[in-house]
N, C-alpha and C positions, 0 to 999 in steps of 0.2 A: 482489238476486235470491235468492230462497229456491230452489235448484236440487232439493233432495230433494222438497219441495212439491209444486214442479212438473212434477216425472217423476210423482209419484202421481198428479195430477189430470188428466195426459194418459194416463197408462196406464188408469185407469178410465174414461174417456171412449172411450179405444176399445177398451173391451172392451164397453162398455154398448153400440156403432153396431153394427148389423147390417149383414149383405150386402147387406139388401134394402132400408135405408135410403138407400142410397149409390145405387142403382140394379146392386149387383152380383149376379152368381147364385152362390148357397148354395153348390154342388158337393156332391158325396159324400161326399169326403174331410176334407171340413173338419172339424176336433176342438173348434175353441175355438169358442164362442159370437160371439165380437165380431170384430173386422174385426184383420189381419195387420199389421203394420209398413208393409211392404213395402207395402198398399193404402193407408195412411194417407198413406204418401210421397208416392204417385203423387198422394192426391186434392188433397196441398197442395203439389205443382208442385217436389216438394226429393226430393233422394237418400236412399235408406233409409237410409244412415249415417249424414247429418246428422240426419233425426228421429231414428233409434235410439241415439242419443250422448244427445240429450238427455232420451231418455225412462230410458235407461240412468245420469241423475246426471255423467254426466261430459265432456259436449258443451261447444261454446261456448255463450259469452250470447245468447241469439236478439235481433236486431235486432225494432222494431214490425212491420215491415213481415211479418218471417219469423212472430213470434205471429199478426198479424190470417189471413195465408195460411195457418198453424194451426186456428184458429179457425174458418176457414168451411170446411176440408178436412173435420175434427170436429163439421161442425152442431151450433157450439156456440150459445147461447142469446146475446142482447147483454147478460146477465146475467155469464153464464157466460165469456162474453169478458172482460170488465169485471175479473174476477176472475183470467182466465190473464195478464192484464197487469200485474197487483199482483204475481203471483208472479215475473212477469219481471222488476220493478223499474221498473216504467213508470206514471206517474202515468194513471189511467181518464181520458181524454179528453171534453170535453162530446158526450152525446146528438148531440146537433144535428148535429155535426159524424162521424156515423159513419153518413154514408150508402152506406159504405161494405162494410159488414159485409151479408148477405145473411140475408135470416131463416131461418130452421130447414126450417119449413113449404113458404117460397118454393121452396128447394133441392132440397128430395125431391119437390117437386111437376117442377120443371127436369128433377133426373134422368130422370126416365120420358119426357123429351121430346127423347130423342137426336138423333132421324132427323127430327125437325121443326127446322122456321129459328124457333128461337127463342131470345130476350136477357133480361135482368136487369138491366135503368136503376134509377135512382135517379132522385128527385122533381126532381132538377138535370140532367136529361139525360146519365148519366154510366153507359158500359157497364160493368156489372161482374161480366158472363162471357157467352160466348155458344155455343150450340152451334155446329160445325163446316160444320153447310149455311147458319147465319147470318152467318157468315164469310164463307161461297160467293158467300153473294147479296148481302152490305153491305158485307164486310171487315170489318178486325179492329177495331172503335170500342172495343178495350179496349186500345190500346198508347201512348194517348196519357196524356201528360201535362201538370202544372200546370190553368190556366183553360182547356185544349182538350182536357180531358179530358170538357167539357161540349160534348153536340154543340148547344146552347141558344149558345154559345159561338165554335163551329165554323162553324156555317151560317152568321150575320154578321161573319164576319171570315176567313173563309177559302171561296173561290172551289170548291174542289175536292171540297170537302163537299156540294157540290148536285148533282153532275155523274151521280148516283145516279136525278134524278128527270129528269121530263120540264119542260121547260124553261116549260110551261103552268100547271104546278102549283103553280112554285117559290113566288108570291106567297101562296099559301092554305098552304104551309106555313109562310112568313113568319108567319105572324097567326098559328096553334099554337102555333107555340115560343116568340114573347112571349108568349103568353099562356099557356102553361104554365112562364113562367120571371115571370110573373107573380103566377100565382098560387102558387109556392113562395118569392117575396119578401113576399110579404102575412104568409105563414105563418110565416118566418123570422126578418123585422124585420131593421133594421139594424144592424152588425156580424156577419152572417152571410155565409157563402160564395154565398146567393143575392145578395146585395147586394153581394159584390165582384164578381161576373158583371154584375152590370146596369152599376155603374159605368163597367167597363171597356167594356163596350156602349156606352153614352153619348159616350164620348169616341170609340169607333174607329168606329159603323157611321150613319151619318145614317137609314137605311131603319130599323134597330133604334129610334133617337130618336122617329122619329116614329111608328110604332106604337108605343111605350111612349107617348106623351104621349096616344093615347087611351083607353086604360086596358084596356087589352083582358081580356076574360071569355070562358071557354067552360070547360066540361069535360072529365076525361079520356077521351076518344075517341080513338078506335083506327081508323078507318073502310076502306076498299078502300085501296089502295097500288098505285101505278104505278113500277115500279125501271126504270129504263135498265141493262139489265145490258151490261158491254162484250162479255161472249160471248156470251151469248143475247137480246138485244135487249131489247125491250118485254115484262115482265111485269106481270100483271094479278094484284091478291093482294088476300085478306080478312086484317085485322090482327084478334083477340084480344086483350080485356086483362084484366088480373088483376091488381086492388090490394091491395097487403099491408094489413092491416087497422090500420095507422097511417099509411097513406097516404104512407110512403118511400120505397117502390120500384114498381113493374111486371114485371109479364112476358108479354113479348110475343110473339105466334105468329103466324106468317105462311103463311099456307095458301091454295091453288088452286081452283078450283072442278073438281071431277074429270071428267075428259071434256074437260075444256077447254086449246087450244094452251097456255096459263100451266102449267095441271098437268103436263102431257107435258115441260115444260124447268122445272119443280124437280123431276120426278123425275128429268131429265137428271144435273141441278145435285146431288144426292143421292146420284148415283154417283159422279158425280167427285169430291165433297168425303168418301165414303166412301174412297173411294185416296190421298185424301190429295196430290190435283195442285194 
C-alpha cells in the first residue's frame, strides 16, 4: 500500500467533485471549490474519521470492499478505480467482473433522481443503490448477498421475491429474467458470474430449466409494472430505462401516470419514505 499516494489521489479527487456533482447545493458559505470530508464520508456510507485518517496518511489499510465504497462515493472513473486499488495494494480485478462499480455519468444522472423510485442494476440483475421511495415500493434489493444478490437469482429460487407482483404476471416475468440472464450469458461466456447463476439455476429451479432450454430472446424493456404493495395494494407504474453505453448497468424509473389512483399512493409512498417510516 503506497499510503502517501493514496491520500493524494483521494485528496484531489475530492477537491476536483463539485457540490453540484453529487446532487448537493453550493451554499454561501462555502470557501473551497470541491466537496468537504465530512460529504465525502457521508457519500461513501464511512465515518468522517475513517476517510479523514486515510486521506490524512495515517489511517488504516482500507479493506476492497472500503476502496470500491470510495470509489463510487468519489465518481471515480473504472479507470480511476483500477488505479485507487493499486495504491491500496490490491491486484485491479477483471472488467468483467466489476459490475459492480456504477459509472460516473450513471451516478450524477441518479443524484438528481432523489424523490423518484428509482435503482442502479447491473447487466446480472444485481441492485447497486437505490433511492429511498424505491426502497418504499420494492425494498431494499441491495442487502443481499452471494448468488442472491442476483434478483435473475432470486425470483427462481426464492418464493418471497415474487410476492411484489400480481400473481398473473409472474409467468411473463419468468420469460424476462431468463432472458435477460440470457442474454448477459451469451455476452459473458463460460467462467463468468453469468454462468455460475445459470448453473446454479439448472440444478435448483425446473421452471428456470425449461425456459432456458428455449433459448429465450428479447430486449431491454422496461414496460408498465403492476407492484402488489403490502400497504397500498395494487399499483399501476410506467418503468424507464437507461443503458450505460457499455451495456452493464440500467437505471430504472418508476413513475405514475398523474391523476391517476397509482400516482396519488407514490405520492403517498414519497412522504412516507421521506420520514423515513
Amino acid at each position: 500500500m503506497d499510503r502517501a499516494r493514496l491520500a493524494e489521489f483521494l485528496r484531489t479527487r475530492r477537491e476536483a467533485l463539485q457540490p453540484e456533482d453529487v446532487g448537493l447545493p453550493r451554499g454561501r458559505r462555502r470557501r473551497t471549490g470541491g466537496l468537504r470530508r465530512e460529504e465525502v464520508a457521508a457519500l461513501c456510507d464511512m465515518s468522517v474519521d475513517y476517510y479523514s485518517r486515510i486521506e490524512q496518511r495515517r489511517g488504516p489499510n482500507p479493506s476492497e470492499q472500503m476502496l470500491a465504497a470510495i470509489a463510487r462515493g468519489l465518481r471515480l472513473s473504472l479507470d480511476e478505480r483500477d488505479h485507487l486499488f493499486q495504491l491500496g495494494g490490491y491486484a485491479t480485478p477483471r472488467r468483467v467482473l466489476r459490475a459492480d462499480h456504477i459509472n460516473p455519468g450513471m451516478m450524477r444522472i441518479f443524484d438528481g433522481l432523489e424523490d423518484a423510485a428509482a435503482l442502479v442494476v447491473s447487466h446480472l440483475g444485481e441492485t447497486l443503490i437505490q433511492t429511498r421511495l424505491a426502497v418504499a415500493l420494492l425494498g431494499d434489493d441491495s442487502a443481499h448477498t452471494g448468488l442472491a444478490r442476483s434478483l435473475h437469482y432470486r425470483w427462481f429460487t426464492d418464493p418471497s421475491s415474487r410476492l411484489i407482483h400480481p400473481e398473473g404476471d409472474r409467468a411473463g416475468h419468468s420469460r424476462l429474467i431468463a432472458s435477460d440472464l440470457h442474454r448477459a450469458y451469451t455476452r459473458d461466456g463460460r467462467g463468468s458470474r453469468a454462468a455460475d447463476i445459470v448453473d446454479a439455476l439448472l440444478a435448483a429451479s425446473p421452471e428456470f430449466a425449461e425456459i432456458w432450454g428455449e433459448h429465450p430472446v428479447t430486449g431491454p424493456y422496461c414496460g408498465p409494472k403492476r407492484i402488489q404493495h403490502p400497504g397500498l395494494g395494487l399499483v399501476e407504474l410506467h418503468c424507464q430505462i437507461l443503458l450505460d453505453p457499455d451495456q452493464s448497468q440500467s437505471l430504472l424509473v418508476y413513475t405514475a401516470t398523474p391523476g391517476s389512483e397509482s400516482y396519488e399512493k407514490l405520492q403517498l409512498l414519497s412522504v412516507v419514505a421521506g420520514q423515513g417510516l
